[in-house]
N, C-alpha and C positions, 0 to 999 in steps of 0.2 A: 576541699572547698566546704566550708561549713553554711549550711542550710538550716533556716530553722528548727528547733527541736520538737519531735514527734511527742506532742501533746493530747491525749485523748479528751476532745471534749462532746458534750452528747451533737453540739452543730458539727465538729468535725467526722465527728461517727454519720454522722445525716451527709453530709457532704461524699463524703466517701463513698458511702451506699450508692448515691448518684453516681458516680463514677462507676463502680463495677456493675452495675446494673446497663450501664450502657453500651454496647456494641462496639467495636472499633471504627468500625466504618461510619457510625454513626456520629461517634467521639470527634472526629476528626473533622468531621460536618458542623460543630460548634462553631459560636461566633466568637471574630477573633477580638482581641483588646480593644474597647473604645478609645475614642481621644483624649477622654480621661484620665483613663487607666495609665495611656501613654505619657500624660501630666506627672503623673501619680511615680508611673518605676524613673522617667527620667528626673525629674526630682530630687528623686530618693538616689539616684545616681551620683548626681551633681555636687550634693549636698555632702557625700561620703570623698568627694575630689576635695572639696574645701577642707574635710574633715580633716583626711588623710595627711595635706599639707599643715594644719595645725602641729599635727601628731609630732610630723618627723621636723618641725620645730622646734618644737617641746624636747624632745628626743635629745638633741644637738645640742640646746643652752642647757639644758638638765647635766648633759656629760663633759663641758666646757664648764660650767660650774663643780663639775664633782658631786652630783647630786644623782644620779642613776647609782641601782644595788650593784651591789659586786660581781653579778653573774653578765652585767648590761655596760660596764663601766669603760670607756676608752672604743665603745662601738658607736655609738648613737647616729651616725653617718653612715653605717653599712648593713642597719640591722632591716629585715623582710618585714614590711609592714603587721606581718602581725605578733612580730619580735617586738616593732615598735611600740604597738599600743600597749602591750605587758610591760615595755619598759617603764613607759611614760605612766601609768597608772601604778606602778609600784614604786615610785621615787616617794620618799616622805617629806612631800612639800604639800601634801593636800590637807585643807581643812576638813574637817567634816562634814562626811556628804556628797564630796568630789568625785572620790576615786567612783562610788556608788554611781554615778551618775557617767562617769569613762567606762563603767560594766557595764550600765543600761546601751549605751553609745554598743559596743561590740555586740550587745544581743542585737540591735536595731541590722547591723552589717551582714547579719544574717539572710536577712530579708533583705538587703541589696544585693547580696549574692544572688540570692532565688530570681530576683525579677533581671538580674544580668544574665544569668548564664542557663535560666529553664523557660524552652519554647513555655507559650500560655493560649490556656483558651479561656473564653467566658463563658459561666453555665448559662443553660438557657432561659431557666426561670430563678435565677436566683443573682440576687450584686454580690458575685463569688466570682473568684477563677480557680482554674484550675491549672497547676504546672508537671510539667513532666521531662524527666531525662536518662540520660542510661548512663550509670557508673557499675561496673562486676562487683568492686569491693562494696561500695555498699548497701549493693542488694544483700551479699552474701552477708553482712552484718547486722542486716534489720531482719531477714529469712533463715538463714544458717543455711544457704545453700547456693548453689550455683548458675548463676540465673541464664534462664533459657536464654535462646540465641532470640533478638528480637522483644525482649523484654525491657517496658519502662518502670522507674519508677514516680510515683507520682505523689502529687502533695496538692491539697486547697486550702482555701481562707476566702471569710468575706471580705469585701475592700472596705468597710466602712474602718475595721477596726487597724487596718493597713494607714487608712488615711489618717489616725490618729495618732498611732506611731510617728510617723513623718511630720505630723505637725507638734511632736514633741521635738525628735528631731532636731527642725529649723532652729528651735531654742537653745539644745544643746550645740548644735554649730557657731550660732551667735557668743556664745558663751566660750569656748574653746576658742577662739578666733581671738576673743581680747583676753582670756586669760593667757595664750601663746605670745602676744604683744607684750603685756605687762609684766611676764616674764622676762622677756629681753632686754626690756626697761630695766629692771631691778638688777640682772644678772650680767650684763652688760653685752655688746656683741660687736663684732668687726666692725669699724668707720666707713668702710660702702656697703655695708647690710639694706638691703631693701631695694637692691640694683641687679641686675641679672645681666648676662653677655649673651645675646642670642646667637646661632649658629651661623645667621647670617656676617657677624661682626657689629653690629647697632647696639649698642647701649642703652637698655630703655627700663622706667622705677616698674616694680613689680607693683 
């Protein structure tokens, strides 16, 4: 699971402090996510479901085209999402600027990992949270060592700069959303595309 990348900056070195500076018992006495914040990670949730479906779009008409590299070619239906997004950002259909902007998209997915899958707290004086979780590998890859039994690992950020993320974001989904259309347009696609068979047997337009 990729989590953002450990960035030293002097607010994160400040943040951090906080953190070790605190007590466990008292750690865990933080205040939890406001309503906000819960805006803020389901958002950024929702927004990477859109995304994700763009992707394995793009994915599909790229390899029905003949347009995915040689290592992605004849898969585009089966590949793990993050087979996909390397597929789909390495076809040479992008003008300039695109693909840059399908990289910024996978740093963003970072930090939807974080706010999926790492309990949070918020500091008490600061518009920061704080996350935490316990993987062995890689503690032992950020420490070179074997992490005690009972040991987290931990990570912050302010949200202001969270929130701006995600309202870049919103744009590159908008964006991804009708370049995955205007693909299909051009590239052409099966005569009931855009119809789905539900489990229940109903027929309904996607």
């Amino acid at each position: 699971m990729a989590f953002p990348k450990n960035v030293q900056t002097p607010r994160g070195v400040e943040l951090q402090a906080i953190i070790n500076a605190t007590p466990p018992t008292e750690f865990a006495n933080w205040p939890t996510p406001t309503k906000d914040d819960y805006v803020l990670i389901g958002g950024t949730i929702a927004l990477f479901s859109y995304i994700d479906l763009s992707l394995r779009r793009l994915a599909e008409i790229f390899d029905h085209a003949n347009l995915l590299t040689d290592s992605w070619k004849g898969k585009g239906a089966t590949l793990s999402m993050a087979q996909t997004a390397i597929a789909v950002r390495t076809a040479p259909v992008w003008a300039p600027g695109d693909a840059e902007v399908l990289e910024e998209i996978e740093e963003h997915r970072r930090m939807r990992n974080m706010f999926a899958h790492c309990p949070m707290k918020r500091f008490p004086n600061d518009d920061a949270l704080a996350f935490f979780y316990r993987n062995t590998r890689d503690f032992e890859k950020l420490f070179g060592e074997a992490a005690p039994l009972g040991t987290l690992i931990n990570m912050a950020g302010d949200v202001q700069p969270m929130k701006e993320a995600v309202g870049r974001l919103e744009k590159q989904q908008t964006w991804l959303g009708i370049v995955a259309g205007s693909f299909e347009m051009q590239l052409g696609t099966l005569p009931d595309a855009g119809y789905v068979q539900s489990s229940e047997g109903n027929v309904s337009s996607s």
